[in-house]
PATOR-437391 format. One record per residue: x, y, z of N, C-alpha, C in turn. Coordinates in steps of 0.02 Angstrom, whole numbers, plus 50000, padded with zeros to 5 digits. Layout:
XYZXYZXYZ
...
//
This chain:
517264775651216516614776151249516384783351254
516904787151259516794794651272516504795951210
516774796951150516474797151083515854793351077
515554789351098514994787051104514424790151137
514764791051190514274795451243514054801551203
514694805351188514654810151164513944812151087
514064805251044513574805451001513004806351018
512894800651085512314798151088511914804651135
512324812051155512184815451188511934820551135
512294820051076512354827051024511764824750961
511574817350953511114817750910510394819250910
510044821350976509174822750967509584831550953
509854834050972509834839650931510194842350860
510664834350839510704835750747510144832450721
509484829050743508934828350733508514832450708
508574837250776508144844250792508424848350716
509084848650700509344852950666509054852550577
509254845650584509034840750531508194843150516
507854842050555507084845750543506904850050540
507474854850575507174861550561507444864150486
507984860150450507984862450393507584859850352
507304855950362506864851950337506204855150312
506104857650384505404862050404505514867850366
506214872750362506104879450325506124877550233
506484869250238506604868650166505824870650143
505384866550163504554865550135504324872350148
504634877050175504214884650192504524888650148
505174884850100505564891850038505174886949956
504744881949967504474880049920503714885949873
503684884849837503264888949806502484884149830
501984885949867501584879749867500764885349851
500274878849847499864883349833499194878049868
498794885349866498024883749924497574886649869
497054882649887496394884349870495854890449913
495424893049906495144896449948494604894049991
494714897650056494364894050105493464891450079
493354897850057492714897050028492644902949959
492154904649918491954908049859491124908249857
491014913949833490294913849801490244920349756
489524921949751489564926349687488904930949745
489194938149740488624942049789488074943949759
487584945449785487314950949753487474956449745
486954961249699487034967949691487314973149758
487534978249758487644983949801486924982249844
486614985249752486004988749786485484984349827
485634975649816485224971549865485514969349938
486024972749929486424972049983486344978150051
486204984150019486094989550059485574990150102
485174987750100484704987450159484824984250219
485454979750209485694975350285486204980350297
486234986350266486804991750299486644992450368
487304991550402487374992450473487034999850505
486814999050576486645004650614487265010350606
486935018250571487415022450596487925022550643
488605024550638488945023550696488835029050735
488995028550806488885035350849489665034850877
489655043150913490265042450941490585039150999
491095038850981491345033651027492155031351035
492465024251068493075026251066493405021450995
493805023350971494055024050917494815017650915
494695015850871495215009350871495815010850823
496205010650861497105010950861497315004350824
497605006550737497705001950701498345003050728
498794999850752499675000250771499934997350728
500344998050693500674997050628501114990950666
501404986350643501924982650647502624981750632
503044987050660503674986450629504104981050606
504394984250544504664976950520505784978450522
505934974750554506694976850548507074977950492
507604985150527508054986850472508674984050442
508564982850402509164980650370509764981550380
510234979650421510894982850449511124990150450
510594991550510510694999250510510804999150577
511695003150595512005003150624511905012350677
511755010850730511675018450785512095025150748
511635032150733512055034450708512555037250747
512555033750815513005035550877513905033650845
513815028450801514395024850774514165025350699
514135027150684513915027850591513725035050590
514355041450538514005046350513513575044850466
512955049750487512455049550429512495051550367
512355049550314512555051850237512285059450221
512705061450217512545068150173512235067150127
511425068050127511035070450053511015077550041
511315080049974511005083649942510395085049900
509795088749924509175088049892509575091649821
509035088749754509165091449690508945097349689
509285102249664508835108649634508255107149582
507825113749614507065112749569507055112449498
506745106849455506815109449386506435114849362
506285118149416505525124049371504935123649406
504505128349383503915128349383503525122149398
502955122349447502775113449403501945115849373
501835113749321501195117149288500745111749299
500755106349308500205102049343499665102449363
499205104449316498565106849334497845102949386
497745105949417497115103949489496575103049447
496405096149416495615098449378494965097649417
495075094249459494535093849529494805092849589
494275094149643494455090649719493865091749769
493815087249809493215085349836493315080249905
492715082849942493115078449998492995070250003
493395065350027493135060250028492885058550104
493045050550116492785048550169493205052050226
492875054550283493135057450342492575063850376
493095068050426492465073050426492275075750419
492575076950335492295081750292491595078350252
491455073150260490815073150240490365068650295
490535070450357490125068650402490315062250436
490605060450413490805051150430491265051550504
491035047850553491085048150620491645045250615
492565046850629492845041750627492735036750677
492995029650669493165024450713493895023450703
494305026150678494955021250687495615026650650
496085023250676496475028250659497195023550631
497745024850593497765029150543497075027850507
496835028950453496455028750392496565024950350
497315024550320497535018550282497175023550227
497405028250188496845031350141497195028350076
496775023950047496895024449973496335022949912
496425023649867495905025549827496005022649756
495755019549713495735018549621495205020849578
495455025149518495055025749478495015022049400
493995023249422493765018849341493615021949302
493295020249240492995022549192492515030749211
492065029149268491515033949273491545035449344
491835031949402491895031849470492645031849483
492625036049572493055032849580493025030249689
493235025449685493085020549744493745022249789
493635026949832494045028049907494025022249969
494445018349971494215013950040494775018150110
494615019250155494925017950221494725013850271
495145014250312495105010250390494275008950398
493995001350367493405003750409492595004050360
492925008650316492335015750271492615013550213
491955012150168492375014950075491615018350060
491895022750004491295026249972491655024549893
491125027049860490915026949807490855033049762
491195037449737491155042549695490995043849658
490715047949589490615050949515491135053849523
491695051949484492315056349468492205063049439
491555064949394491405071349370490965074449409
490505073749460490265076549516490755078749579
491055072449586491245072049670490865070149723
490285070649692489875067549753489795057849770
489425056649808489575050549836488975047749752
489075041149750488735040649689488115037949724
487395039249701486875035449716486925028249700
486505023749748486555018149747485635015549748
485255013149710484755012649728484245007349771
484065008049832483955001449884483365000049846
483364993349813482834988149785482294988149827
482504988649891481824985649930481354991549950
481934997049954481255005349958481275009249896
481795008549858481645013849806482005018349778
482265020149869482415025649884483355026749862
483635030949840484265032349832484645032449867
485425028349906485655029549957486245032749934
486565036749986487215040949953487605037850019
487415034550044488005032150124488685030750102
489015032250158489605028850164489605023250200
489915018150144489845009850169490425007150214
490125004750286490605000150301491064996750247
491784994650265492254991150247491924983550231
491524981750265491384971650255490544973050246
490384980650232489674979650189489754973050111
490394973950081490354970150024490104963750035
490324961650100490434953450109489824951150133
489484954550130488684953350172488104948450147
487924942750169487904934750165488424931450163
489244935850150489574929550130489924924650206
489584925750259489954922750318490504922250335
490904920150407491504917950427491744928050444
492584924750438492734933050453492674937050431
492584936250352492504941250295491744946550305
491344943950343490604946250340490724949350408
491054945950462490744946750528491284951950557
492114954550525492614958950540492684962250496
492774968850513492984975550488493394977850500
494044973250476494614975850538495034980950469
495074982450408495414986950397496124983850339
496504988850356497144987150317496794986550232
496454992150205496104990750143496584989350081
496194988650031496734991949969496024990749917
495994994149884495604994749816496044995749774
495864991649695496414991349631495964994249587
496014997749535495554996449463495774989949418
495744985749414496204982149350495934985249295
496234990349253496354992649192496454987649133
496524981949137496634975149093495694974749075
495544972449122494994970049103494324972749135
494584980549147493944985849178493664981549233
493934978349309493424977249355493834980649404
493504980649464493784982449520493964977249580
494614977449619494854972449649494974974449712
494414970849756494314974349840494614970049879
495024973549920495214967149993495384968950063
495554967250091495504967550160495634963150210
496174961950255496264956450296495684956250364
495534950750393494934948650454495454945050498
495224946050545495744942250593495174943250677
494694946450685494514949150743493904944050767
493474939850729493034940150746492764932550692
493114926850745493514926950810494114930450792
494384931450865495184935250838495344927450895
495644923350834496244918150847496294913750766
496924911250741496834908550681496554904650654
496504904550587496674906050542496444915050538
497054915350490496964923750479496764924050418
496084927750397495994928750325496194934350281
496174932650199496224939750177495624938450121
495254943750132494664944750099494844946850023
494654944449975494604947949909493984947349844
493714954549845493274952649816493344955749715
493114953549675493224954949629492554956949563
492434960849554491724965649524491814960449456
491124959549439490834955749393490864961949335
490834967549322490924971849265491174978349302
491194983049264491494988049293491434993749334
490664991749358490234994649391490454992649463
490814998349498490734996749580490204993549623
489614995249604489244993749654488844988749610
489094984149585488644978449584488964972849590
488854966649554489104960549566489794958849580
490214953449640490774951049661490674943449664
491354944149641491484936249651491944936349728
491784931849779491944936949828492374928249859
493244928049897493514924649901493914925349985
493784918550020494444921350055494784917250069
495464918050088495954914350086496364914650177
496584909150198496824909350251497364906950271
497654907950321498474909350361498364908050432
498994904250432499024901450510499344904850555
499864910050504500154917050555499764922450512
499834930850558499704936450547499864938350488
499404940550439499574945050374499534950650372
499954953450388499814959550412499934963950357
499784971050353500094976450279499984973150211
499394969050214499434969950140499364970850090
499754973750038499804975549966499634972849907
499414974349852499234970749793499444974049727
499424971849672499634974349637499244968949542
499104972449523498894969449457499564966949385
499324960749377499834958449324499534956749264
499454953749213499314949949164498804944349192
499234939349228499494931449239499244930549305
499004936149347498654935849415498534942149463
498514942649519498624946449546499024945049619
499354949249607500134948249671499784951549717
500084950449789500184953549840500754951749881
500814953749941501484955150009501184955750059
501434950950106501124950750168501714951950205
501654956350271502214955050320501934951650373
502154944250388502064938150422502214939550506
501644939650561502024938850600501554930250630
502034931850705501964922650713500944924850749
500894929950759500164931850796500134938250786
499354941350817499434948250798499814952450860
500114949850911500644952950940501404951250947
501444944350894501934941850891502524941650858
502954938550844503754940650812503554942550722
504114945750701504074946850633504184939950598
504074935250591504364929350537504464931550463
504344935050432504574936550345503984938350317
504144939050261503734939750191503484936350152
502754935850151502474929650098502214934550064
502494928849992502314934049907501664928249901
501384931749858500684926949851500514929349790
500114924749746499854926149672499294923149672
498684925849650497994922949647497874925249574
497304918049553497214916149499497004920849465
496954925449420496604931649423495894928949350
496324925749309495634921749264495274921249270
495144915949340494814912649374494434918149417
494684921149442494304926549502493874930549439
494214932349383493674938049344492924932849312
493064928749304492524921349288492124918649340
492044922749412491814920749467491864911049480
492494909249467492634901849465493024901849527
493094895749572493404891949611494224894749565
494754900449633495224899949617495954898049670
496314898849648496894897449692497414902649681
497854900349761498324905449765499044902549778
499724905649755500254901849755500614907249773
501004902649832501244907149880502214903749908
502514909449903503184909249932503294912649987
503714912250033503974913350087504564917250095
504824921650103505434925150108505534926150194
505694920650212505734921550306506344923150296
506494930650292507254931250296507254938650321
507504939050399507114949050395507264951350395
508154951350333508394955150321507874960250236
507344955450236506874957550150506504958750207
506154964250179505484966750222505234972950189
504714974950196504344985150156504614980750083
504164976450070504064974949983503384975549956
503464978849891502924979649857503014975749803
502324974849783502254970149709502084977349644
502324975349592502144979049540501574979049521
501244984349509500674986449481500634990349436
500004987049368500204989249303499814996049296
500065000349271499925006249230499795006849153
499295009249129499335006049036498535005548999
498715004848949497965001248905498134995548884
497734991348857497574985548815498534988148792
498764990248749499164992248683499794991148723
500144992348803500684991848837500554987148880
500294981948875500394977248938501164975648931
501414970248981502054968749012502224962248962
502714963448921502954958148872502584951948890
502494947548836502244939748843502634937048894
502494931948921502504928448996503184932149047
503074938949049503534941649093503414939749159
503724938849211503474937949284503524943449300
503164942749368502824948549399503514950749451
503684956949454504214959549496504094962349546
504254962449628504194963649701504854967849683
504864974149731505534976649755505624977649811
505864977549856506034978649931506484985549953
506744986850016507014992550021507694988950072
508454991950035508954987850104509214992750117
509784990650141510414997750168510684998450109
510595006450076510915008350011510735004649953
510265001549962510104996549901509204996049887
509324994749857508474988949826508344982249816
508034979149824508104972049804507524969649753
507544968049691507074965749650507064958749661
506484955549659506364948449615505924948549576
505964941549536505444939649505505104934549511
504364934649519504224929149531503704925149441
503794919149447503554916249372503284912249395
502424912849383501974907949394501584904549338
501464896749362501174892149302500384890949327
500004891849311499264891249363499134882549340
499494880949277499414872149267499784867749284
500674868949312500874864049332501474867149382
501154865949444501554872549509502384870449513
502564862649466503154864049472503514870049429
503354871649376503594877449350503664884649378
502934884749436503174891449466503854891749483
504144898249480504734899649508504754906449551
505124906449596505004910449643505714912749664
506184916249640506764916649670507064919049701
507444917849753507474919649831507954925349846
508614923349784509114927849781508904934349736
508814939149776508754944549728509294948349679
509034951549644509314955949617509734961449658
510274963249684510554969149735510654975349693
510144980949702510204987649648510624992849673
511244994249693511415003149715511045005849727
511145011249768510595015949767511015022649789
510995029149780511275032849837511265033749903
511685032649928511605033050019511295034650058
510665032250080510125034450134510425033150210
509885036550248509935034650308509195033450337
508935028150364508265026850387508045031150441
507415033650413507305041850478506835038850542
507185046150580506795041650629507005038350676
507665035050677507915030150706508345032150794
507925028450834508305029450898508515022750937
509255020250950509245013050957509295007450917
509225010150851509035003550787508325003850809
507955009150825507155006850817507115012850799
506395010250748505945018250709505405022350785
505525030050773504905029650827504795036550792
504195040450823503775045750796503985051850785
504195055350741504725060250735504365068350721
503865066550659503565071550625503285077550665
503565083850695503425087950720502715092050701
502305093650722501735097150729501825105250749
501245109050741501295115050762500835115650837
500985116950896500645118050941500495112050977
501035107150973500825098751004501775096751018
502135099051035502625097951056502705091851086
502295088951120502385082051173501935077151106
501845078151055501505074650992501785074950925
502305069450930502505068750850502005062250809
502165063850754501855058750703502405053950685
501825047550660502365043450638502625042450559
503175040350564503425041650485503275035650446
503335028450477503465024150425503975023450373
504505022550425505005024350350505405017950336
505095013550369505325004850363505225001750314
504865005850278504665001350208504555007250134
504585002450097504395007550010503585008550033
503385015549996502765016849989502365016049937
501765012149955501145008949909501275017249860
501225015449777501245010949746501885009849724
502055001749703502705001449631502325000149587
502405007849526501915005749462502565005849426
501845002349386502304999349318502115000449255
502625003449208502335004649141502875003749080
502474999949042502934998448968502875002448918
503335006348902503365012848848503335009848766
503215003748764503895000148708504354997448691
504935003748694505545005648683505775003448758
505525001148820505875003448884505215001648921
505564996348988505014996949032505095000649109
504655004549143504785007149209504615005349260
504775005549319504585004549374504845010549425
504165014349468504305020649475504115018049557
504465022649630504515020649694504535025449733
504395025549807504555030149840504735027649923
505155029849954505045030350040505455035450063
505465036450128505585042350174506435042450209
506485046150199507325046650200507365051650261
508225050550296508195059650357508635060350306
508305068650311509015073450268509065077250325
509635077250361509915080750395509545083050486
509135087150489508725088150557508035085750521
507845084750477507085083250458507095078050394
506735075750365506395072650340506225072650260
506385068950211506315068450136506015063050079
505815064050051505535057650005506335055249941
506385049849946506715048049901506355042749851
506435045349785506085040249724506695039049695
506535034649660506525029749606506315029749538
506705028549481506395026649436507085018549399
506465014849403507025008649386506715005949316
507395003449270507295000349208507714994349195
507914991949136508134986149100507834979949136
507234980849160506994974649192507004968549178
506944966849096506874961049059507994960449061
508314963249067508844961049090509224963449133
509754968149157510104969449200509534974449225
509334973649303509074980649318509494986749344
509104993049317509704998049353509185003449374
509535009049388509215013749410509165019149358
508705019749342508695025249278508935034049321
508435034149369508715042249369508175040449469
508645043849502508275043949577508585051249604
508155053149662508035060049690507705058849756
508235064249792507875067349850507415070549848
506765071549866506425079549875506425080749937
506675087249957506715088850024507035097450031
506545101450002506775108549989507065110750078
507425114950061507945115350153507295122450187
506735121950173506255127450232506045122350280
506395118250325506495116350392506005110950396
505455108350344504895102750365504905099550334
504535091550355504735086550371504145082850292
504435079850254504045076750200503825068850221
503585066050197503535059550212502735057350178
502655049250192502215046850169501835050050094
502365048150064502345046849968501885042549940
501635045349868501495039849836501605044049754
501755038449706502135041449635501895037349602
501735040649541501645037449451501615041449412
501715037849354502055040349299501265040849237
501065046749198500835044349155500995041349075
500655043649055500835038648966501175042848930
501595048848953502025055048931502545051848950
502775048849021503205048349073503235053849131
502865057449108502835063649153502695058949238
502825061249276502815059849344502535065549403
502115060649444501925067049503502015061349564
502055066149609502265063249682501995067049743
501595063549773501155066149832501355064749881
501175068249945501655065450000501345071350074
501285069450112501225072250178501825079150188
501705081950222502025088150252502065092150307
502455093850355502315096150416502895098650468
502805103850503503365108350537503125110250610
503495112650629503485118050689502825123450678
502715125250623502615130050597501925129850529
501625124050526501525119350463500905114350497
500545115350483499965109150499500195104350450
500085097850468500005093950428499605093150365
499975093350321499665093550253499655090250179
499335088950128499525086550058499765089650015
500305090349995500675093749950501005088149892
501175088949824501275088149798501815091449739
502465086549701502735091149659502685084249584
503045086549543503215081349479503815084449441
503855077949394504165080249342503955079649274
504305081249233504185081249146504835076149123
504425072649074505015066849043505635067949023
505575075749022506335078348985506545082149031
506415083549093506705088749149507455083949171
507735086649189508445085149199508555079449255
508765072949244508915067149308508705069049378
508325063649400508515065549484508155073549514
507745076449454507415084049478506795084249468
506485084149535505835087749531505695092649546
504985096749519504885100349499504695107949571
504325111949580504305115849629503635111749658
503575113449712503055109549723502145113649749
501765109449773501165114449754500835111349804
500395115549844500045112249925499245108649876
499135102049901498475100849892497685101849916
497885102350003497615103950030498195103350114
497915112550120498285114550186498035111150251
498195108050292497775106650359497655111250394
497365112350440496985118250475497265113550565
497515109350559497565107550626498185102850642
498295098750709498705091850715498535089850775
498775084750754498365074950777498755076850850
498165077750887498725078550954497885078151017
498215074451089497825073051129498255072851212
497695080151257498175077651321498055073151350
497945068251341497375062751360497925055651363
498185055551424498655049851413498595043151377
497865041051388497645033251346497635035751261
497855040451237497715041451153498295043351131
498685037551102499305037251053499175040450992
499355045750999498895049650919499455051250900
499945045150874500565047650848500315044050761
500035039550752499815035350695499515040950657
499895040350587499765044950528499755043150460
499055041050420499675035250365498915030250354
499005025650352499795021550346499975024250253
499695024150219499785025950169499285030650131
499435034250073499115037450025498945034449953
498965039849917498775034449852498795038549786
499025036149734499275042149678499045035449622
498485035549570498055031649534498165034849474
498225031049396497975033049344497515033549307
497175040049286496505038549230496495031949198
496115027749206496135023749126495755028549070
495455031649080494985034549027495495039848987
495715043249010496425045448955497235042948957
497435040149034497965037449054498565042649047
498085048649066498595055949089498305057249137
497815058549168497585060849255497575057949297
498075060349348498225057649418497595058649462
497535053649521496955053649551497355051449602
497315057449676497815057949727497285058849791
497265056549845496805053249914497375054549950
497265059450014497895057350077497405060450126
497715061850180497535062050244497625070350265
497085072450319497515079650334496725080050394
497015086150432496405088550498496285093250487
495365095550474495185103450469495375106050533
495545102950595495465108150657496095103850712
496295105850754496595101350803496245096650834
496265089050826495915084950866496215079450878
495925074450909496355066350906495835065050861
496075060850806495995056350765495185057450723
495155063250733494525067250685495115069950622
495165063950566495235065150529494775065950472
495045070450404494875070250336495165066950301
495065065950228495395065750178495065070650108
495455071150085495305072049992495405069349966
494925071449908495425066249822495325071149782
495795072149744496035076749680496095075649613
495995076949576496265073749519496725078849477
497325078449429498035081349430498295080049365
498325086449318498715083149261499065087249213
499615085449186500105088749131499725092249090
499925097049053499505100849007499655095748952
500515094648961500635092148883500565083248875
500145081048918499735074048898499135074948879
498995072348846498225070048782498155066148764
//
């Protein structure tokens, strides 16, 4: 009877157990959604006259990043930290400055609202399109100036800087009515359009959570979108995209609300055919609720027509662990979703021994020292790889090039990546510290490679002694493993993010930068980050630069 009892006590929770594997089985399935809604916009230029009222000043909205947990990283109270040795310089770096100009911020007047910036940027054929927190403009890559846009209904030429959800304007729901940020602009170099997005969540702020994506009818920024959004029953928070062949990827970090638990990583692939054809498309999506995977990026291609990514290669995510990397691949069928494949077990890559910066408790918190703000550090972000993982096929050899933020010792370093044998064993071709020992703190990277292999790497900078700044170094295809080059300031800051003002967390710095390739020769880097002409809270700038080898042509 006791054994009876006993069952009849222990089975609603091997029930419970029973369903909940049940429940995560159907959440590690590959499944796929349609979009909430689609249409096709009008022009920029018929669109600009419903441009919103100037903004005035005012108080300023605190994007708070969402930390995502570390991968068995143990107090360095009980764990010595790894000795990195930074590489010695390979040289000189001759990397020539062929322009620079300011973008959106307050260097060209633009009132901030929000802080970090989220600065990143892609270049096209004749433009190039900066989005941040909020703001995107529109460039002449050979001017620098904002590009004219012409309003149909007066005549008249507008040079504004456009709200973030100016694009979406008729298209209703959250996409039209929130500007909440978290941008990313792509060029797709495949087929010359431009690929805009942006998550909504505010307005209403309760779920479904959208992610906006809009996709340019030719290669002209400011005219026609096929404009899509897609929705989520938890938070998508951080997310990334990346261009393939076969679609376009992104990475979401999932939480259960926008103040709620981390639940995992959803990989997602949208139809990209279909989106460039302004057609009804879909998106197919996997789940990685596992939080030990988290800071994953999707690959993004680098190239012309002549190097795309072998016939039906799948598209590769890499993640960041303790001492390691984690690749997958994911292989999508857009005609029969049992074929997608999505696989869960990654690839486990070596890596040399990091230590995650930053860390007090097993938690990340604001480290980056300032000059003249002592009670004001910045934040590092060093929980995750930094936007971009590009990708490029030589031929002979395919790459995948990376970056995130490492402690070397009392301060702060970028560690890259360069990974190969993708199509079989992956390994690490050649990886590096940068972190020269004059006492300041590197961080918030971004890296690619051009059609030489030559490499440049951009990245934040800052000391005791050091405004916060853009600096930059590279290498040459033949410079020696693991060495980059001397490095070279992009633009010095004149100030730091600092406020005595107890209600203003002006520790947010970031969230990311952005390091783009010409398509028009597919040797000039096109580099966007963050920096302050003066000491203020959250009166930031940015630039964009453009950067290149002598010996690419």
């Amino acid at each position: 009877m006791s054994l009876i009892r006993n069952a009849r006590r222990l089975l609603p929770a091997l029930l419970i157990s029973l369903l909940s594997l049940q429940s995560l089985a159907q959440e590690q399935i590959v499944h796929v959604l349609g979009a909430k809604k689609h249409d096709k916009s009008k022009p920029l230029s018929k669109m600009v006259r419903k441009r919103p009222t100037p903004a005035v000043e005012g108080t300023v909205v605190e994007h708070r990043v969402r930390l995502l947990p570390l991968p068995h990283v143990k107090s360095p109270a009980t764990k010595p930290s790894p000795e990195i040795v930074p590489q010695p310089s390979a040289g000189p770096l001759d990397a020539v400055v062929l322009s620079s100009f300011q973008g959106v911020g307050r260097g060209l007047g633009y009132i901030t609202r929000s802080s970090p910036p989220d600065t990143n940027g892609s270049v096209g054929l004749g433009e190039y399109v900066q989005w941040v927190n909020q703001a995107y403009g529109i460039f002449d890559k050979t001017s620098g100036k904002l590009k004219p846009i012409q309003d149909l209904g007066t005549g008249h030429l507008e040079t504004e800087i456009l709200d973030g959800n100016q694009i979406w304007q008729g298209f209703g729901g959250k996409c039209e009515f929130s500007n909440d940020g978290d941008p990313i602009v792509i060029y797709d170099k495949i087929a010359n359009r431009w690929v805009m997005s942006q998550f909504a969540y505010s307005k209403p702020p309760s779920p479904p959570y959208a992610q906006c994506i809009a996709v340019s009818s030719s290669a002209d920024p400011a005219g026609e979108y096929s404009r899509y959004e897609y929705d989520f029953n938890n938070f998508n928070d951080y997310p990334k995209f990346g261009v393939w062949p076969d679609g376009y990827y992104a990475v979401f970090n999932m939480f259960e609300d926008e103040s709620g638990d981390f639940l995992g990583t959803k990989v997602c692939a949208y139809e990209r055919r279909k989106m460039l054809d302004g057609k009804d498309a879909n998106m197919q999506c996997a789940n990685l609720y596992n939080p030990q995977y988290s800071g994953i990026l999707p690959a993004d291609f680098d190239g012309t027509q002549s190097s795309l990514p072998p016939s039906n290669s799948p598209e590769y995510f890499l993640g960041i662990d303790a001492n390691k990397l984690d690749l997958w691949k994911y292989t999508v069928d857009w005609d029969d979703l049992t074929k997608s494949e999505f696989d869960r077990t990654p690839v486990k890559i070596p890596v040399a021994s990091f230590e995650f910066p930053c860390i007090q408790g097993n938690k990340a918190v604001s480290c980056i020292p300032q000059p003249n703000a002592s009670t004001q550090q910045l934040d590092v972000l060093g929980d995750r790889l930094m936007y971009r993982l590009a990708y490029r096929n030589f031929g002979d050899h395919e790459s995948l090039v990376v970056n995130h933020t490492v402690q070397v010792g009392g301060r702060t370093g970028v560690r890259w990546y360069e990974l190969g044998g993708l199509a079989g064993t992956p390994t690490i071709v050649q990886q590096g510290t940068f972190a020269p020992e004059d006492g300041l703190f590197r961080w918030m990277g971004s890296i690619a490679m051009d059609k030489k292999g030559d490499m440049l790497l951009e990245y934040s900078v800052s000391g005791d002694s050091v405004f916060p700044s853009i600096r930059y170094t590279g290498r040459k295809r033949g410079d020696a493993p693991g060495a980059m080059r001397d490095e070279k300031t992009l633009m010095a800051g004149q100030g730091s993010q600092f406020s005595t003002k107890p209600n203003y967390a002006t520790d947010r710095w970031g969230d990311y930068s952005s390091v783009s390739v010409d398509p028009g020769d597919d040797c000039t880097f096109w580099v966007t980050g963050q920096y302050l002409p003066s000491t203020d809270t959250y009166r930031w700038s940015t630039v964009i630069s453009s950067v290149k080898f002598p010996d690419c042509q």
